[in-house]
C-alpha positions as a printed Julia matrix, in Angstrom:
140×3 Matrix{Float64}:
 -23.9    -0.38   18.06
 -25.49    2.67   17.56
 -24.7     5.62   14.87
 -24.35    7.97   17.67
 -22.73    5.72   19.67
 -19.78    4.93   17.0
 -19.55    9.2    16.53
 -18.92    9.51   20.26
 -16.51    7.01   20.18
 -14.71    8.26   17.19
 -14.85   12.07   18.96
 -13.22   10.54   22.41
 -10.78    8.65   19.98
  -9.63   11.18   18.26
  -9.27   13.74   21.81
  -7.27   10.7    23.1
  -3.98   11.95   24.09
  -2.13    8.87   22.41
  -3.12   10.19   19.38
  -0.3    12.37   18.13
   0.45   13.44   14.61
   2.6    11.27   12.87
   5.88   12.29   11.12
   5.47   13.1     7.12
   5.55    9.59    5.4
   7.51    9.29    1.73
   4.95    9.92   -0.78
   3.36    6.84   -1.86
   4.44    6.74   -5.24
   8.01    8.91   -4.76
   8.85   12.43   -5.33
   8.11   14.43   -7.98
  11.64   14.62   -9.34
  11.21   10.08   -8.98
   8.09   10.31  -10.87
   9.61   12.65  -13.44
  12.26   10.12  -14.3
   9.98    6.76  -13.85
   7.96    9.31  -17.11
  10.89    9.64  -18.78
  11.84    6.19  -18.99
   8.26    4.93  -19.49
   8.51    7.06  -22.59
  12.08    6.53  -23.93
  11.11    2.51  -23.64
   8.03    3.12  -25.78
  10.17    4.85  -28.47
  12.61    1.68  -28.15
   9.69   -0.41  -29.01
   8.29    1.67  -31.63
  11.84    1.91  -33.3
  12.58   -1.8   -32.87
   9.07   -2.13  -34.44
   9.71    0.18  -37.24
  13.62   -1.23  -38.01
  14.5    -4.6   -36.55
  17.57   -5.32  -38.33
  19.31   -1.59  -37.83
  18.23   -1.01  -34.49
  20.88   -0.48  -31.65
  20.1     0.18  -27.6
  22.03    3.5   -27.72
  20.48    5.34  -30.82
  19.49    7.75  -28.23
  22.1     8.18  -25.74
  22.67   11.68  -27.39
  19.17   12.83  -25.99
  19.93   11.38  -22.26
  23.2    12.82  -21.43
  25.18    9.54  -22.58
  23.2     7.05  -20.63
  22.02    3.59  -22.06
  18.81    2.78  -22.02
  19.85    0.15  -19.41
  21.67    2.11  -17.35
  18.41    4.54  -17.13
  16.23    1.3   -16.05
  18.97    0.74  -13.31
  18.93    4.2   -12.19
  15.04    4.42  -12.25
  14.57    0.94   -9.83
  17.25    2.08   -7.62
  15.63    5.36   -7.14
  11.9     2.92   -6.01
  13.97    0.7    -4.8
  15.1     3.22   -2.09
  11.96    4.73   -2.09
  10.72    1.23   -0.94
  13.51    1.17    1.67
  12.44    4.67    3.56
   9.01    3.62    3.12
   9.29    0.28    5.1
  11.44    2.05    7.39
   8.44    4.53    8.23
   5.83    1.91    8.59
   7.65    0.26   11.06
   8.6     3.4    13.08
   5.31    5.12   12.77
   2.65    2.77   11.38
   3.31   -0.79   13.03
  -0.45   -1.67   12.32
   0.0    -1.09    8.06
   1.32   -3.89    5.81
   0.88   -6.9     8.57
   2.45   -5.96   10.81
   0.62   -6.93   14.48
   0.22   -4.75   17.26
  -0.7    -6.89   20.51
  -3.19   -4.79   21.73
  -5.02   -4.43   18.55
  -4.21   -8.31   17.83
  -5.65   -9.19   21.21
  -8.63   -6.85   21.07
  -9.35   -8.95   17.55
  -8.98  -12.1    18.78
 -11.44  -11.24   21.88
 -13.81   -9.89   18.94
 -14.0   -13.37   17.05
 -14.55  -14.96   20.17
 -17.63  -13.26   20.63
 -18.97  -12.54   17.15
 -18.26  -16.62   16.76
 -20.25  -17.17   20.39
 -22.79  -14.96   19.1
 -23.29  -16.69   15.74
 -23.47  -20.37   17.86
 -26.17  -18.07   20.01
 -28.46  -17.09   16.3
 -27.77  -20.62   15.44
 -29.01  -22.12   18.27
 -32.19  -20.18   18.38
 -32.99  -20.43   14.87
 -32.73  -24.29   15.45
 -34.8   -24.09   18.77
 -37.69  -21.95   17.02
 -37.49  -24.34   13.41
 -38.37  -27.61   15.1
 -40.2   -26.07   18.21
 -42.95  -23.66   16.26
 -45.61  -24.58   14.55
């Protein structure tokens, strides 16, 4: 297939009146305010590790808990995977409204089209095959 051909196809694809815009997906990664706590916690557990480091024998989970409104370092990990954890949830939910064709899942018609285009890129392949066979032992 030809450059030009694949840019005219691509122009009538995207005039195609199927193609609607899509509702906003969840940001990949979260919100802002997600990201802002996943930060947080990313740095409070490096200061855990840096004071367990420092003091082994006097350190304690909650030396902290002044600095994060009374919450454990714990319950700030549970907090922080139930926030992605949901995040996950309205994700999948999307993809399978909106986006059928991401993360495996099959669409017939693009399944089918697929299938039809191994068929022929495998007949085409026995075709090369064939020939180069025909020309090795027939040339000279």
């Amino acid at each position: 297939m030809s450059r030009e051909s694949i840019i005219r196809r691509l122009a009538a694809l995207e005039r195609s009146p199927r193609r609607g815009s899509l509702p906003a997906s969840p940001s990949r990664f979260g919100s802002a305010a997600d990201i802002r706590e996943l930060d947080k916690l990313t740095a409070r557990t490096e200061a855990h590790i840096s004071e367990l480091k420092q003091a082994p024998e006097s350190y304690v989970e909650d030396y902290d808990i002044h600095l994060y409104g009374g919450e454990t370092l714990s319950a700030h990990r549970h907090r922080v995977e139930e926030l992605f954890r949901r995040y996950d949830e309205e994700h999948e939910a999307w993809c399978i409204e909106n986006r059928p064709d991401l993360d495996g899942r099959g669409v017939p018609e693009i399944d089918n089209h697929l299938a039809e285009l191994d068929k022929e890129i495998a007949l085409l392949e026995l075709e090369i095959a064939t020939e180069s066979g025909a020309n090795e032992g027939g040339g000279g």
